[in-house]
DODRENDO-563968 format. One record per residue (C-alpha): residue in one letter; x, y, z. Coordinates in steps of 0.25 Angstrom, whole numbers, padded with zeros to 4 digits. Layout:
N
{res: a, x: X, y: Y, z: Z}
...
***
This chain:
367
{res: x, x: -0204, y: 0225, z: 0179}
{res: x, x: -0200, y: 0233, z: 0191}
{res: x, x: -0186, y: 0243, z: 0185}
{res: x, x: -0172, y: 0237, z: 0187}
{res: x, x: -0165, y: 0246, z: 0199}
{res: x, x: -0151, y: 0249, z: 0194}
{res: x, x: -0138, y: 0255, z: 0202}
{res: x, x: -0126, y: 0260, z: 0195}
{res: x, x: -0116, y: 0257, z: 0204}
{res: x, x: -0102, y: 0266, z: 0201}
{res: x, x: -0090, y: 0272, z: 0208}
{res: x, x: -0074, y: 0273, z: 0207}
{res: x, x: -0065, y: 0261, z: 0205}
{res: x, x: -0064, y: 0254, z: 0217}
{res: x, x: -0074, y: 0261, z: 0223}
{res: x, x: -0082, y: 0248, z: 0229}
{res: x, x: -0091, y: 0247, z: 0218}
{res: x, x: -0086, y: 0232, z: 0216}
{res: x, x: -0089, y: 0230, z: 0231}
{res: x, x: -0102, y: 0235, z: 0232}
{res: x, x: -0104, y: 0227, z: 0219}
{res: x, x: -0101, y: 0212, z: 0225}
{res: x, x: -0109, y: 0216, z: 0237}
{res: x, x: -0119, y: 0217, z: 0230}
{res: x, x: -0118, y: 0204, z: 0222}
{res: x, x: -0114, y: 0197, z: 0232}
{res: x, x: -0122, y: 0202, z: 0244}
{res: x, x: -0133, y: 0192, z: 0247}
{res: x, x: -0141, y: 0207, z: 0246}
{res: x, x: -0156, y: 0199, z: 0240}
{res: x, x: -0155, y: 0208, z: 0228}
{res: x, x: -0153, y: 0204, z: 0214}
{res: x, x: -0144, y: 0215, z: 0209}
{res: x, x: -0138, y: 0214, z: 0193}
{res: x, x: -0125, y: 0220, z: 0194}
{res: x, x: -0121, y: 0225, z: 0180}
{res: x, x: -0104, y: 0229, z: 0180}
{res: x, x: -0099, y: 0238, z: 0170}
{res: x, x: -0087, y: 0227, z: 0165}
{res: x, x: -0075, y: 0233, z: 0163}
{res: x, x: -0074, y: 0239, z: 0177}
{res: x, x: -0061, y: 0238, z: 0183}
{res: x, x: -0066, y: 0233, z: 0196}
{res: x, x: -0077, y: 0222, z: 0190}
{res: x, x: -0085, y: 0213, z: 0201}
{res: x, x: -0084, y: 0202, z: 0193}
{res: x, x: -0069, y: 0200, z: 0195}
{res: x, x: -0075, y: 0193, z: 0210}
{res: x, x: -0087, y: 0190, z: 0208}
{res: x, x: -0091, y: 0186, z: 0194}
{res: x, x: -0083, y: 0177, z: 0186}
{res: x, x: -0077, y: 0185, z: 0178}
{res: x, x: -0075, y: 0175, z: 0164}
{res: x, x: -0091, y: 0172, z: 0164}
{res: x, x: -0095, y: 0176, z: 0151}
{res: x, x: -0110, y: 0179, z: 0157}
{res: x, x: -0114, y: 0191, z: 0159}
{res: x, x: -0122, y: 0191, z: 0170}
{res: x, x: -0119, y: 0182, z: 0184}
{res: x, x: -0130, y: 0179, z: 0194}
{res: x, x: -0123, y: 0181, z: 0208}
{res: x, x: -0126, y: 0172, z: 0221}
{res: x, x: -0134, y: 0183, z: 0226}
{res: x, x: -0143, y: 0185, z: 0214}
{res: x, x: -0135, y: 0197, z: 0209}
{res: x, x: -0131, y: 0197, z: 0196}
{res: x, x: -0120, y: 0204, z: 0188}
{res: x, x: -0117, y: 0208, z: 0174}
{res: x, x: -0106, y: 0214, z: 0167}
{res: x, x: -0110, y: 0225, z: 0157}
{res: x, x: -0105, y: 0217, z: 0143}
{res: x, x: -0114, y: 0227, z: 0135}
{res: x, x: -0119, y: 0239, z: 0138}
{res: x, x: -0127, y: 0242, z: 0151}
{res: x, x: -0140, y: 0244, z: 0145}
{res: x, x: -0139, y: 0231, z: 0138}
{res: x, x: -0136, y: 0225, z: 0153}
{res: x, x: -0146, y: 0231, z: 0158}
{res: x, x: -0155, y: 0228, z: 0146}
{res: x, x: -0151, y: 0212, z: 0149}
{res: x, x: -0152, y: 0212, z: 0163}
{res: x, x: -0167, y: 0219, z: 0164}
{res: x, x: -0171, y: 0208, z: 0152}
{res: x, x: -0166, y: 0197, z: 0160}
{res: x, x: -0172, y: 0202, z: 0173}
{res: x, x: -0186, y: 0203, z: 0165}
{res: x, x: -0184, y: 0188, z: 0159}
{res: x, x: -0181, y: 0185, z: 0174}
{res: x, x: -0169, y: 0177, z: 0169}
{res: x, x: -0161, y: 0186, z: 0178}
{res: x, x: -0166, y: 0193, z: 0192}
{res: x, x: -0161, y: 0204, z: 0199}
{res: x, x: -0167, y: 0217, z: 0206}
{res: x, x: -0157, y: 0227, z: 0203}
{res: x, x: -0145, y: 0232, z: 0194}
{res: x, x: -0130, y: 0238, z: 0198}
{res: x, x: -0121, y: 0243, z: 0188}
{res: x, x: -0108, y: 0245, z: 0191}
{res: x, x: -0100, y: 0255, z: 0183}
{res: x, x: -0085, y: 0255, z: 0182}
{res: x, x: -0076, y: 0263, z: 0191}
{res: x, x: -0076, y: 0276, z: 0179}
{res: x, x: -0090, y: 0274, z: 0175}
{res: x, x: -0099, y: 0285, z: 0173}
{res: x, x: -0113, y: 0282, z: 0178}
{res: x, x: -0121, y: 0290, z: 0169}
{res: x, x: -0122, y: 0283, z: 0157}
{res: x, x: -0127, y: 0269, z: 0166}
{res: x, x: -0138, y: 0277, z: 0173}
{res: x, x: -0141, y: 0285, z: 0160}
{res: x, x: -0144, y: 0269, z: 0154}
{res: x, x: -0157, y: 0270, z: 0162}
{res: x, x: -0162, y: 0281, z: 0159}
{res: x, x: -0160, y: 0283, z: 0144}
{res: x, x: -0163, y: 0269, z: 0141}
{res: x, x: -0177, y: 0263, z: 0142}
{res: x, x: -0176, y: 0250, z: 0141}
{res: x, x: -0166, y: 0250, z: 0153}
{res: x, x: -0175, y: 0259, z: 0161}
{res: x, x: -0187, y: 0251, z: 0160}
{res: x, x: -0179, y: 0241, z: 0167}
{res: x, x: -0170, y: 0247, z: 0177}
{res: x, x: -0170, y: 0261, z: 0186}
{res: x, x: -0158, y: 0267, z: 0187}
{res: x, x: -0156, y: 0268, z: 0204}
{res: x, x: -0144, y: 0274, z: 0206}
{res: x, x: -0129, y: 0278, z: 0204}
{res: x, x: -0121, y: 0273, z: 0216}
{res: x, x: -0106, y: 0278, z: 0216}
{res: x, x: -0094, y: 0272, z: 0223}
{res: x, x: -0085, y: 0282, z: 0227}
{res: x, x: -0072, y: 0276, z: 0234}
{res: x, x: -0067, y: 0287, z: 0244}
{res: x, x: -0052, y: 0281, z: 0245}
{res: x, x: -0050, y: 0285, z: 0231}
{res: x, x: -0062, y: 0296, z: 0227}
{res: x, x: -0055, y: 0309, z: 0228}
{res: x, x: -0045, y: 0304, z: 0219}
{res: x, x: -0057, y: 0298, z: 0209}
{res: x, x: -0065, y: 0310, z: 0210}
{res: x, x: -0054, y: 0318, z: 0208}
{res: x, x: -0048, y: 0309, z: 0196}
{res: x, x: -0061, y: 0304, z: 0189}
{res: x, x: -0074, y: 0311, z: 0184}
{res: x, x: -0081, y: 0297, z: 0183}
{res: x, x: -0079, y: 0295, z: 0199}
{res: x, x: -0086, y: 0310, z: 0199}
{res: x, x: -0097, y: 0307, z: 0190}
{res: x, x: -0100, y: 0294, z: 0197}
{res: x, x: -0102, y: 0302, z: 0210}
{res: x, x: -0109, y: 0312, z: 0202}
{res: x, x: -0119, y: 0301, z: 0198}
{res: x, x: -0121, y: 0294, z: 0210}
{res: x, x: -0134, y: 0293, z: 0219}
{res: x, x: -0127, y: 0286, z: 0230}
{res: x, x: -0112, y: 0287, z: 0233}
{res: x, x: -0104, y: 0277, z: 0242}
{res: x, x: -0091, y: 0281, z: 0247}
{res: x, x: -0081, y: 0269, z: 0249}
{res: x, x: -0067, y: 0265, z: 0255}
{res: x, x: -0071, y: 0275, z: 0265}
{res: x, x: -0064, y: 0271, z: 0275}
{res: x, x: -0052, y: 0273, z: 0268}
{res: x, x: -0051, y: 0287, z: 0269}
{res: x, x: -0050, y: 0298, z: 0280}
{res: x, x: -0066, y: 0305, z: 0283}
{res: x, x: -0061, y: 0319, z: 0278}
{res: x, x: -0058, y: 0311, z: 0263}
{res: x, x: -0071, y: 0306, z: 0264}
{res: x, x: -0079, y: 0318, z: 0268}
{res: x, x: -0073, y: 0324, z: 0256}
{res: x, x: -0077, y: 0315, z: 0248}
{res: x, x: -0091, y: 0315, z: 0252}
{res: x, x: -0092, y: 0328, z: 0252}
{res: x, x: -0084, y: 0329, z: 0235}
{res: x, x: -0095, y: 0318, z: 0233}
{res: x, x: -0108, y: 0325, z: 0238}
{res: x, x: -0101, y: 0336, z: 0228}
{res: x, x: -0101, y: 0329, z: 0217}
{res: x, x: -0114, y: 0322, z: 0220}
{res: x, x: -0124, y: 0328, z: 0231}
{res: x, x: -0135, y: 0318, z: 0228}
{res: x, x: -0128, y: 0306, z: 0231}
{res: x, x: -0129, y: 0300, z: 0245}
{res: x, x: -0113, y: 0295, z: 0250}
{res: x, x: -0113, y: 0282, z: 0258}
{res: x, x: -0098, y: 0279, z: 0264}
{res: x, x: -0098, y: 0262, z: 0262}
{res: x, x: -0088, y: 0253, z: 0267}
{res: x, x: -0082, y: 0243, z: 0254}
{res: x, x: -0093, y: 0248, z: 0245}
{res: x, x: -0102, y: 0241, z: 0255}
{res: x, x: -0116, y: 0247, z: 0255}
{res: x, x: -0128, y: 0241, z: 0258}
{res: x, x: -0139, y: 0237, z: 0244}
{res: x, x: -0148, y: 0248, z: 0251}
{res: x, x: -0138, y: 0259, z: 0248}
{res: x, x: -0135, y: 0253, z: 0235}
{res: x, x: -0150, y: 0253, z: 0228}
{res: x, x: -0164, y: 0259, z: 0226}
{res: x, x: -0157, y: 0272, z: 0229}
{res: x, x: -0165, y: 0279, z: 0218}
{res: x, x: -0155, y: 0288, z: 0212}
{res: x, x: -0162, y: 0290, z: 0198}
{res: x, x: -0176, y: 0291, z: 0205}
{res: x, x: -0181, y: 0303, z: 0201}
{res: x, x: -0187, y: 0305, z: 0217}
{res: x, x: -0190, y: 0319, z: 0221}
{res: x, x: -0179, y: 0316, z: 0232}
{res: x, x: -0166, y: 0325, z: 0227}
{res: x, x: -0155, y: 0317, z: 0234}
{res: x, x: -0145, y: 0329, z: 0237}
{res: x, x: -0135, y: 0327, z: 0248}
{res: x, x: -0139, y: 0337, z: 0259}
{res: x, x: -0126, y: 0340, z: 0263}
{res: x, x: -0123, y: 0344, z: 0250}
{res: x, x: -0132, y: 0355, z: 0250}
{res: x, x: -0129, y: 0360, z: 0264}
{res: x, x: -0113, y: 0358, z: 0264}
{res: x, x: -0110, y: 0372, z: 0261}
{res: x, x: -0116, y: 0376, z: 0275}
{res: x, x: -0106, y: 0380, z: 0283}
{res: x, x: -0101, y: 0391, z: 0276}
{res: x, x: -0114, y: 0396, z: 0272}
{res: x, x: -0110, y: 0411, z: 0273}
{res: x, x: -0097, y: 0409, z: 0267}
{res: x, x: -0097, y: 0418, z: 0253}
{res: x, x: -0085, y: 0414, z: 0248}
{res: x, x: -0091, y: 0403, z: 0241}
{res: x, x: -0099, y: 0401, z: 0227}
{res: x, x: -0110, y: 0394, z: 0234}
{res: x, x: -0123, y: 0396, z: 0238}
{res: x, x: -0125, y: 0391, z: 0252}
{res: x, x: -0139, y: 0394, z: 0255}
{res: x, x: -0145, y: 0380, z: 0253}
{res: x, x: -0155, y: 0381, z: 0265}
{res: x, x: -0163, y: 0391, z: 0257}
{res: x, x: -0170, y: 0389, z: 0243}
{res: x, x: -0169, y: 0402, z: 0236}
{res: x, x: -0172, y: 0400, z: 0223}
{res: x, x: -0158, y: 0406, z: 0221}
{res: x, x: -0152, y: 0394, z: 0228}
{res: x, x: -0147, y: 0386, z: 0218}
{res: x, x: -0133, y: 0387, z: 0220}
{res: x, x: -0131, y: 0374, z: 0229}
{res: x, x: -0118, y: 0374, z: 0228}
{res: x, x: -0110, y: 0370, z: 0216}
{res: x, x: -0100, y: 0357, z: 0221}
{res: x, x: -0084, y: 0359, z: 0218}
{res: x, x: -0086, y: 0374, z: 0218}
{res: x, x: -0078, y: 0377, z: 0232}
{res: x, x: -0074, y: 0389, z: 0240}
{res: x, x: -0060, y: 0391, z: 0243}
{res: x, x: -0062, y: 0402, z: 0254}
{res: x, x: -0055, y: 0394, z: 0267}
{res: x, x: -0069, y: 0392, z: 0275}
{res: x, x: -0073, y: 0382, z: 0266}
{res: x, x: -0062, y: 0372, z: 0269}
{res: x, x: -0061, y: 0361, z: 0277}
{res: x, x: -0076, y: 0364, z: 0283}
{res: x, x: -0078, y: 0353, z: 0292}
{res: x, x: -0078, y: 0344, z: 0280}
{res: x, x: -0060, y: 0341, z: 0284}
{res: x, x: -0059, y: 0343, z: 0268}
{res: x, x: -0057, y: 0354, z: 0258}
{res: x, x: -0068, y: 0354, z: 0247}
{res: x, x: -0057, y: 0355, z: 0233}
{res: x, x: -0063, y: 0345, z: 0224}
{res: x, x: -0070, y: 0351, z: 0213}
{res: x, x: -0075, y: 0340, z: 0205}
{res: x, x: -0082, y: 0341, z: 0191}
{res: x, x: -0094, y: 0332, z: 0196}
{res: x, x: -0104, y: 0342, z: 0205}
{res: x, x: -0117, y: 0344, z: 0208}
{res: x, x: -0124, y: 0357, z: 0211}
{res: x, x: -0140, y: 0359, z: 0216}
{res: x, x: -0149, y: 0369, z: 0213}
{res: x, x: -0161, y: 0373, z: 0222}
{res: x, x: -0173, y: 0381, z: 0216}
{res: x, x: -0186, y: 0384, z: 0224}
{res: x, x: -0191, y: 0392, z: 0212}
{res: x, x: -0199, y: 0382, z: 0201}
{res: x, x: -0192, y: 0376, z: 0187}
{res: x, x: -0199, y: 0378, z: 0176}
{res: x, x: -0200, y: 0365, z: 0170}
{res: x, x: -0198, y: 0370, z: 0155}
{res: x, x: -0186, y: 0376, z: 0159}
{res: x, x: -0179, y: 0368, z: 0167}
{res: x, x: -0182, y: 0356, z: 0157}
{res: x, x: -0174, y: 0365, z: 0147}
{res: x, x: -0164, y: 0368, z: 0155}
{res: x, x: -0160, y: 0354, z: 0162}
{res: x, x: -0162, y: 0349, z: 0147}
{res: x, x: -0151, y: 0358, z: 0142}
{res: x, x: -0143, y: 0357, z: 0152}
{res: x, x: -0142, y: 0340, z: 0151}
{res: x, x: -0141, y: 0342, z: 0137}
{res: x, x: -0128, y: 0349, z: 0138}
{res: x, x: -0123, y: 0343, z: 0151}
{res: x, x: -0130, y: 0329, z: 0153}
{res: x, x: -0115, y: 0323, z: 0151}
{res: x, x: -0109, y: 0331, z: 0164}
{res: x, x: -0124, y: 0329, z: 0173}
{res: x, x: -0122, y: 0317, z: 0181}
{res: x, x: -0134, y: 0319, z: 0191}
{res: x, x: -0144, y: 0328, z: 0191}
{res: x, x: -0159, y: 0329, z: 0200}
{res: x, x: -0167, y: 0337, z: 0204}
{res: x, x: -0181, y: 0339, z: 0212}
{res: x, x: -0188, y: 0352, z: 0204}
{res: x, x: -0199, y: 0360, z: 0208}
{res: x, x: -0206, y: 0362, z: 0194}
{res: x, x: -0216, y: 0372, z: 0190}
{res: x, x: -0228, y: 0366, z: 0186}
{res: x, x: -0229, y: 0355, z: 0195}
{res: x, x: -0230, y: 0352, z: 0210}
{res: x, x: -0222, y: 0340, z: 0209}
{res: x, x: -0205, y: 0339, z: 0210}
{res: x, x: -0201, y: 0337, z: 0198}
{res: x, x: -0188, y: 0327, z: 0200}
{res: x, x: -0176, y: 0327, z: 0188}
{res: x, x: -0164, y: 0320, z: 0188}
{res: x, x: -0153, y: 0317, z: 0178}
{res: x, x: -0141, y: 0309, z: 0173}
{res: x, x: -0133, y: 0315, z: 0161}
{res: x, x: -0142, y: 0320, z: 0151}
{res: x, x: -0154, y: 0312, z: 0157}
{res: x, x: -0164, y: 0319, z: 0165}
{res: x, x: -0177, y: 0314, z: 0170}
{res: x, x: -0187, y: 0322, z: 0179}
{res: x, x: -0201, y: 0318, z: 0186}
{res: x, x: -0211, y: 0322, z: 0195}
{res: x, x: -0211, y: 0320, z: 0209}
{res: x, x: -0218, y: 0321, z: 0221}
{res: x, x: -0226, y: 0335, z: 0221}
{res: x, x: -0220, y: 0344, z: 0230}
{res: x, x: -0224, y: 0344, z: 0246}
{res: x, x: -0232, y: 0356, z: 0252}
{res: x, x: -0222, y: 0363, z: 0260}
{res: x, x: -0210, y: 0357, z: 0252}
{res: x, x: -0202, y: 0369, z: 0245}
{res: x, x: -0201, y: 0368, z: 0230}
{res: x, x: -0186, y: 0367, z: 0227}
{res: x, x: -0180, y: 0362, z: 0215}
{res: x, x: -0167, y: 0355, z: 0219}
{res: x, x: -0158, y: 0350, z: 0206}
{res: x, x: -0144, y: 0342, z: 0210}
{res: x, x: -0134, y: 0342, z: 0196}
{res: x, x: -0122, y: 0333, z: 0198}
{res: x, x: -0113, y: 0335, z: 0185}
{res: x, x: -0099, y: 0337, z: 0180}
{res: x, x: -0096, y: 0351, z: 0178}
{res: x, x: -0111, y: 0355, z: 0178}
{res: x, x: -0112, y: 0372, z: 0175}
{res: x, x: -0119, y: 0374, z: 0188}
{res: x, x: -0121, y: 0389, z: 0184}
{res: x, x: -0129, y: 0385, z: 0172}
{res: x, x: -0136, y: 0373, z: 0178}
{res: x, x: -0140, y: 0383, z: 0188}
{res: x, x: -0144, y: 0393, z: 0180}
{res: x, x: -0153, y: 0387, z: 0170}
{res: x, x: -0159, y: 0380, z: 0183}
{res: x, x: -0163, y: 0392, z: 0188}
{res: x, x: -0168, y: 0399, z: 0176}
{res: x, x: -0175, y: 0384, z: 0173}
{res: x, x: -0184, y: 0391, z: 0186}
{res: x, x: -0199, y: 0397, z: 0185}
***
């Protein structure tokens, strides 16, 4: 049988979660989509949809779409669900789970990875984040679950828009690409987003495409000759020195830096960043094996996102890795092309991540 796809669908209360959620069970979309709710959220679905006193755990919807709310643990759900498809006593193409409000997405995605019956049933797509832009510079600002689940998304859509002036959102675009460069941003209307922008995004692929924002590793541009600051600016050029891609909530106060265009001051430091490091000199595999091993073992809790595309010694192919927490996986990809440059390219999201050691022992992890 053909693997499960699955979306964890997460985001700050009030967010539009529960919008998108109903659009999807209720849209007459031709896909049959189990929608598995973590119960106790303060903003259920059921309350308008589902009945709520049914003592049945799962309800077919009009539409084919089914929903379930999490009595046990989600890997006993998940467990269920995929028995239920293969017995053909229930059908659907697809699996959403919605985590509460102050959920951290790690664990859920971990479920797929570390447990083998659930992953040979279901492939883990990709973490879709929520972000309401009336209330996120307060939720950021307050809550490091609102900054891990940016840190952990693949795709982030900006909601309630409209609702604040284009200088606030510019901002916040440009905190969120901080936090998380990987992730693409979409502004939706209502949590409204059409099923393509929803699915089969890939996320936890491990593809040889390294999804970095490209503005994120050109914004420092305009003051490229500016030495009063603690970056590195030269991101045209691969040195094998140039690593340094610029460490997120480390800002310059000299005055040329403020107010550049952007109509807003760059204050925020938040403990949720990302930093890249560039390298066209080869890794050497043992070494970087025992590096990144000793460095998940110590850090795992604090790495949220991690991926890379690597040029390895000993092989012609790209070596692809990616991580969650203290899970790490890596595979062979597509062998490199004839006039393609062989850079190692490594994005690290985390809380509080020593950037200086990570850096460090990446580089001495080279041939």
């Amino acid at each position: 049988m053909a693997l499960i796809p699955a979306t964890i669908l997460t985001g700050f209360l009030g967010s539009g979660k529960t919008t998108l959620l109903k659009r999807v069970l209720t849209e007459a979309h031709g896909q049959k989509i189990a929608i598995i709710e973590n119960e106790f959220g303060e903003e259920n679905i059921d309350n308008d949809i589902l009945v709520s006193d049914t003592q049945e755990q799962i309800i077919q919807m009009s539409n084919g779409c089914i929903c379930c709310t999490i009595r046990e643990d989600l890997r006993t759900t998940l467990q269920t669900l995929a028995a239920q498809k293969r017995k053909g006593e229930l059908d659907f193409d697809r699996v959403v789970i919605e985590t509460t409000g102050l959920a951290d997405p790690g664990p859920v995605a971990q479920t797929f990875f570390m447990d083998d019956e659930i992953a040979e049933s279901f492939l883990l797509d990709s973490i879709l984040t929520l972000v309401d832009a009336k209330h996120a510079a307060q939720q950021l600002n307050d809550r490091q679950e609102a900054r891990r689940q940016v840190g952990f998304a693949d795709q982030i859509f900006i909601s309630k828009a409209d609702l604040v002036d284009p200088a606030d959102l510019e901002a916040l675009k440009h905190r969120l690409a901080h936090m998380n460069p990987r992730a693409p941003q979409k502004v939706v209307h209502f949590g409204e987003v059409s099923l393509a922008e929803v699915f089969d995004l890939r996320g936890f692929n491990l593809n040889a495409k390294l999804d970095i924002d490209p503005d994120f590793l050109k914004e420092d541009e305009p003051h490229v000759h500016d030495e009063h600051c603690g970056h590195d600016h030269d991101h045209g050029h691969d040195h094998s020195h140039d690593h340094h891609d610029h460490e997120h909530g480390e800002h310059c106060n000299h005055p040329s830096h403020k107010d550049e265009g952007h109509g807003h001051h760059h204050h925020f430091d938040d403990d949720v960043k990302s930093f890249v490091f560039r390298s066209d000199r080869a890794f050497d595999p043992a070494k970087l094996e025992d590096f990144l091993g000793a460095i998940v073992n110590v850090y795992g809790p604090r790495m949220l996102r991690y991926k890379g595309v690597l040029n390895m010694q000993g092989t012609e192919r790209k070596v692809i890795f990616q991580g969650v927490h203290q899970l790490m996986g890596s595979d062979l990809g597509p062998v490199w092309a004839e006039n393609e440059p062989k850079v190692s390219k490594m994005v690290f999201i985390g809380i509080d991540l020593p950037k200086d050691i990570l850096l460090q022992g990446l580089e001495q992890s080279l041939v």
